[in-house]
TIFI-379166 format. One record per residue (C-alpha): residue in three letters; z, y, x. Coordinates in steps of 0.05 Angstrom, whole numbers, plus 32768, in hexadecimal, padded with zeros to 4 digits. Layout:
BEGIN
ALAZYX ...
//
This chain:
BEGIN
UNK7FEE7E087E9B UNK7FD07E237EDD UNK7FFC7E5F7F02 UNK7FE17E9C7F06 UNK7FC57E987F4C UNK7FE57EC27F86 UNK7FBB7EF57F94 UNK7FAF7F077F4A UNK7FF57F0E7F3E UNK7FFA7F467F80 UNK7FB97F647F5F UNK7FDC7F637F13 UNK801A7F7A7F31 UNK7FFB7FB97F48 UNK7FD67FC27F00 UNK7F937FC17F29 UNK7F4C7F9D7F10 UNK7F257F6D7F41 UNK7EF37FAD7F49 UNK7F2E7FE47F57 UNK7F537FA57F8E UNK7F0F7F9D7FAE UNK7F017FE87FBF UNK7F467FF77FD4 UNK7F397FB88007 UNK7F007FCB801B UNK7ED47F948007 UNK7E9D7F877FC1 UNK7EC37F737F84 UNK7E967F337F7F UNK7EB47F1C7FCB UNK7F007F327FB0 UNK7EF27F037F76 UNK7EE57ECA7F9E UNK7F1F7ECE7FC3 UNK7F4B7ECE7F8A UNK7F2B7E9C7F69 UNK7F387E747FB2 UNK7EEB7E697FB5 UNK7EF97E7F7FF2 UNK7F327E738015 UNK7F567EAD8041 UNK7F557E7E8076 UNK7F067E7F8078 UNK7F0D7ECC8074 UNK7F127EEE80B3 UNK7F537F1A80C8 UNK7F487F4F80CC UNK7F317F508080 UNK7F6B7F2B8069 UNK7F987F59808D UNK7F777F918067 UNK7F7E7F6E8029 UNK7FCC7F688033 UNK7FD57FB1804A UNK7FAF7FBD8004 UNK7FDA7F8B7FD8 UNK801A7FA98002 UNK80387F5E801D UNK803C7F3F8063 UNK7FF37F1F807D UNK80257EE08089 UNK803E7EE8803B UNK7FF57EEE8027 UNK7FDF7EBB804A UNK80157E8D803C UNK80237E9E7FEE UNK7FD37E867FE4 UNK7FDF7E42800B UNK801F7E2A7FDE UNK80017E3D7F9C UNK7FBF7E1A7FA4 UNK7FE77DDB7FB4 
//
């Protein structure tokens, strides 16, 4: 079975949809959906967004970062 992948599990932990995660962070749901899918990695994202995104999610940008990398592995 696949584990539930990081960032959905800071967006489930907060009780928030894809839609309600993506306006909070300032970005369209469909983009937000990518990332947690890892269409897109954060790494391909620039900073300044993925900063954002952890200010939203309330974790470090290094945890963020980080937490994606080892559960993709």
């Amino acid at each position: 079975m696949k584990a539930m992948g990081y960032l959905e599990g800071l967006r489930r932990k907060h009780g928030w949809s894809v839609t309600e995660v993506a306006l909070r962070g300032g970005v369209h749901s469909s983009t937000y959906h990518r990332w947690e899918s890892g269409k897109t990695k954060l790494r391909d994202i620039p900073a300044d967004r993925v900063r954002r995104l952890a200010l939203t999610l309330g974790v470090p940008f290094e945890a963020l970062v980080k937490g994606q990398e080892r559960r993709k592995r």
